[in-house]
N, C-alpha and C positions, 0 to 999 in steps of 0.2 A: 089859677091854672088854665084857666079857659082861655083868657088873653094869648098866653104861650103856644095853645092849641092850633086857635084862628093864625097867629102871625105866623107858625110854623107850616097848616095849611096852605097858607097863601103863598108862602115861599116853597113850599113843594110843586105846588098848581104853574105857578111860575119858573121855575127849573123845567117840569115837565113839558111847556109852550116851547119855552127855547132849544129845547134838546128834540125836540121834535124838529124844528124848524131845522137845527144842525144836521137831523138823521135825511131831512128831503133835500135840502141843498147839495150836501155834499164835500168837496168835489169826487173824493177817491172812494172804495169799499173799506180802506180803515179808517175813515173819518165816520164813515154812517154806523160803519161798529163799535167804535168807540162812545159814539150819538148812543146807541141802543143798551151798550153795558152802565153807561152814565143812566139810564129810562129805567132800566133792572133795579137799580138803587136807589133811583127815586122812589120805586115802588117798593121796595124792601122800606125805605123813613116812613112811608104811608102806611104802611102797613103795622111796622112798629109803634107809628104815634098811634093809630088806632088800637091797638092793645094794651098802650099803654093808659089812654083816656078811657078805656071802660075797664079800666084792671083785669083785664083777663088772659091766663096764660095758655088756652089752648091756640093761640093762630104762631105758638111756636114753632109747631113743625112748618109749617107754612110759610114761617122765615127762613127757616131753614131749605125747606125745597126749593124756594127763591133763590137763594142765592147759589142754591149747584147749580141751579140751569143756566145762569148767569153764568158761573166759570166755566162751565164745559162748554158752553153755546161761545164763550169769549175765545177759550181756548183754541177750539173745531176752527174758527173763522180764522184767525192767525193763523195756524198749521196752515188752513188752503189758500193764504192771503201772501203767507212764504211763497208761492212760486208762481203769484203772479207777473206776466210778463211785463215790463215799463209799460203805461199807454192802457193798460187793459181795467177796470172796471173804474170807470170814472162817467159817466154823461156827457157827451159830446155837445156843442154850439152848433145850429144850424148853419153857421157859416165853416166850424170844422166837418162837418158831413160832407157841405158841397166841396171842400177843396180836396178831401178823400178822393169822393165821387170823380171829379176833374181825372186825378191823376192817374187814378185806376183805367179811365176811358183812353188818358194818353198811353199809358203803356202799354196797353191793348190795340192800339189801330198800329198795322202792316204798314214796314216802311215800302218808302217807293225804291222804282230802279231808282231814279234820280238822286234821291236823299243817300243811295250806298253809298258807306264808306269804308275805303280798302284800310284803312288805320295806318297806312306806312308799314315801316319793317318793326319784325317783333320784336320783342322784348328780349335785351342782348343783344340784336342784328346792327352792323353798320350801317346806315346808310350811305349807295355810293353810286 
Protein backbone atom coordinates (compact mmCIF):
# COMPACT_ATOMS: atom_id res chain seq x y z
CA UNK A 1 0.00 0.00 0.00
CA UNK A 2 2.72 2.48 0.46
CA UNK A 3 3.96 2.05 -2.98
CA UNK A 4 0.22 3.22 -4.20
CA UNK A 5 0.39 6.07 -1.78
CA UNK A 6 3.89 7.59 -2.84
CA UNK A 7 3.03 6.94 -6.84
CA UNK A 8 -0.59 8.51 -6.22
CA UNK A 9 1.26 11.46 -4.28
CA UNK A 10 3.46 12.05 -6.86
CA UNK A 11 0.82 12.21 -9.38
CA UNK A 12 -1.42 14.46 -7.42
CA UNK A 13 1.79 16.86 -6.69
CA UNK A 14 2.16 16.71 -10.37
CA UNK A 15 -1.53 17.47 -11.59
CA UNK A 16 -1.40 20.14 -8.95
CA UNK A 17 2.16 21.95 -10.90
CA UNK A 18 0.34 21.71 -14.17
CA UNK A 19 -3.05 23.06 -13.19
CA UNK A 20 -1.42 25.80 -11.53
CA UNK A 21 0.60 26.58 -14.37
CA UNK A 22 -2.97 26.38 -16.49
CA UNK A 23 -4.66 28.81 -13.67
CA UNK A 24 -1.59 31.67 -14.47
CA UNK A 25 -1.36 31.40 -18.13
CA UNK A 26 -4.51 31.44 -19.02
CA UNK A 27 -5.71 32.85 -21.71
CA UNK A 28 -9.65 33.57 -20.77
CA UNK A 29 -11.36 33.72 -16.96
CA UNK A 30 -12.96 30.17 -17.99
CA UNK A 31 -9.78 28.55 -18.66
CA UNK A 32 -8.31 29.92 -15.15
CA UNK A 33 -11.67 28.48 -13.50
CA UNK A 34 -11.84 25.60 -14.94
CA UNK A 35 -7.52 25.48 -13.83
CA UNK A 36 -8.88 26.08 -10.14
CA UNK A 37 -12.14 23.70 -10.03
CA UNK A 38 -9.56 20.88 -11.72
CA UNK A 39 -7.01 22.30 -8.07
CA UNK A 40 -10.53 21.93 -5.79
CA UNK A 41 -10.26 18.08 -6.79
CA UNK A 42 -6.93 17.68 -6.77
CA UNK A 43 -7.21 18.69 -3.30
CA UNK A 44 -10.31 16.69 -2.43
CA UNK A 45 -7.79 13.08 -4.01
CA UNK A 46 -5.16 14.61 -1.35
CA UNK A 47 -7.21 14.76 1.04
CA UNK A 48 -9.14 11.46 0.55
CA UNK A 49 -5.71 9.42 0.10
CA UNK A 50 -4.73 11.04 3.23
CA UNK A 51 -7.70 9.50 5.09
CA UNK A 52 -7.59 6.87 3.53
CA UNK A 53 -3.70 5.86 4.49
CA UNK A 54 -4.29 6.72 8.17
CA UNK A 55 -7.81 4.95 8.25
CA UNK A 56 -9.52 7.67 9.55
CA UNK A 57 -13.09 8.71 9.02
CA UNK A 58 -13.23 12.05 10.58
CA UNK A 59 -11.81 14.47 7.62
CA UNK A 60 -15.24 13.32 6.07
CA UNK A 61 -16.90 16.41 6.47
CA UNK A 62 -14.08 17.97 5.19
CA UNK A 63 -14.50 16.27 2.02
CA UNK A 64 -17.51 17.04 1.98
CA UNK A 65 -17.04 20.95 2.64
CA UNK A 66 -14.54 20.77 -0.19
CA UNK A 67 -16.42 19.87 -2.58
CA UNK A 68 -19.54 22.52 -1.98
CA UNK A 69 -17.23 25.24 -2.25
CA UNK A 70 -15.87 23.74 -5.25
CA UNK A 71 -19.57 23.73 -6.89
CA UNK A 72 -20.99 26.85 -5.73
CA UNK A 73 -17.46 28.77 -6.27
CA UNK A 74 -17.72 26.86 -9.99
CA UNK A 75 -21.21 27.68 -10.29
CA UNK A 76 -20.94 31.73 -9.08
CA UNK A 77 -18.02 32.06 -11.80
CA UNK A 78 -20.09 30.78 -14.84
CA UNK A 79 -23.23 32.62 -13.84
CA UNK A 80 -20.84 36.03 -14.06
CA UNK A 81 -18.75 34.50 -16.77
CA UNK A 82 -22.27 34.34 -18.81
CA UNK A 83 -22.25 37.87 -19.58
CA UNK A 84 -19.03 38.47 -20.14
CA UNK A 85 -18.39 40.80 -23.08
CA UNK A 86 -16.17 39.11 -26.12
CA UNK A 87 -12.52 40.47 -25.58
CA UNK A 88 -13.12 40.94 -21.66
CA UNK A 89 -11.11 39.00 -19.06
CA UNK A 90 -8.23 37.55 -20.84
CA UNK A 91 -4.53 39.27 -20.26
CA UNK A 92 -3.46 41.29 -22.85
CA UNK A 93 0.25 41.35 -24.87
CA UNK A 94 2.21 44.28 -24.61
CA UNK A 95 2.00 44.75 -28.16
CA UNK A 96 -2.16 44.40 -27.82
CA UNK A 97 -2.02 47.47 -25.11
CA UNK A 98 0.18 49.53 -27.39
CA UNK A 99 -2.18 49.09 -30.53
CA UNK A 100 -5.31 49.80 -28.14
CA UNK A 101 -3.45 52.71 -26.81
CA UNK A 102 -2.66 53.89 -30.78
CA UNK A 103 -6.11 53.76 -31.62
CA UNK A 104 -7.68 55.31 -28.70
CA UNK A 105 -5.09 58.46 -29.14
CA UNK A 106 -6.28 58.27 -33.00
CA UNK A 107 -9.77 58.64 -32.34
CA UNK A 108 -9.39 61.27 -30.00
CA UNK A 109 -7.17 63.93 -32.04
CA UNK A 110 -9.58 66.82 -33.69
CA UNK A 111 -9.85 66.75 -37.32
CA UNK A 112 -8.52 69.55 -39.35
CA UNK A 113 -10.48 72.05 -41.64
CA UNK A 114 -8.43 70.52 -44.25
CA UNK A 115 -9.09 66.69 -43.60
CA UNK A 116 -13.33 67.92 -43.64
CA UNK A 117 -15.23 65.77 -45.46
CA UNK A 118 -18.66 66.87 -46.81
CA UNK A 119 -19.43 62.88 -47.65
CA UNK A 120 -21.31 63.80 -50.92
CA UNK A 121 -25.22 63.34 -50.99
CA UNK A 122 -27.08 61.36 -48.29
CA UNK A 123 -28.03 58.39 -48.16
CA UNK A 124 -31.02 57.98 -50.89
CA UNK A 125 -30.09 61.60 -52.49
CA UNK A 126 -29.13 61.60 -56.32
CA UNK A 127 -26.38 62.99 -57.00
CA UNK A 128 -26.58 65.69 -59.82
Amino acid sequence: MTVVVVVTSILLTAAAALTLVRAERGPTMLDRTVALDVLTSIVLGAVALHAAWTRRTDSVPLLLALALVGFVSSVAIARFAAVEPEGEGRVLTREEVADLEAQRRADEEPQSADDESHGGPAPGEVAG
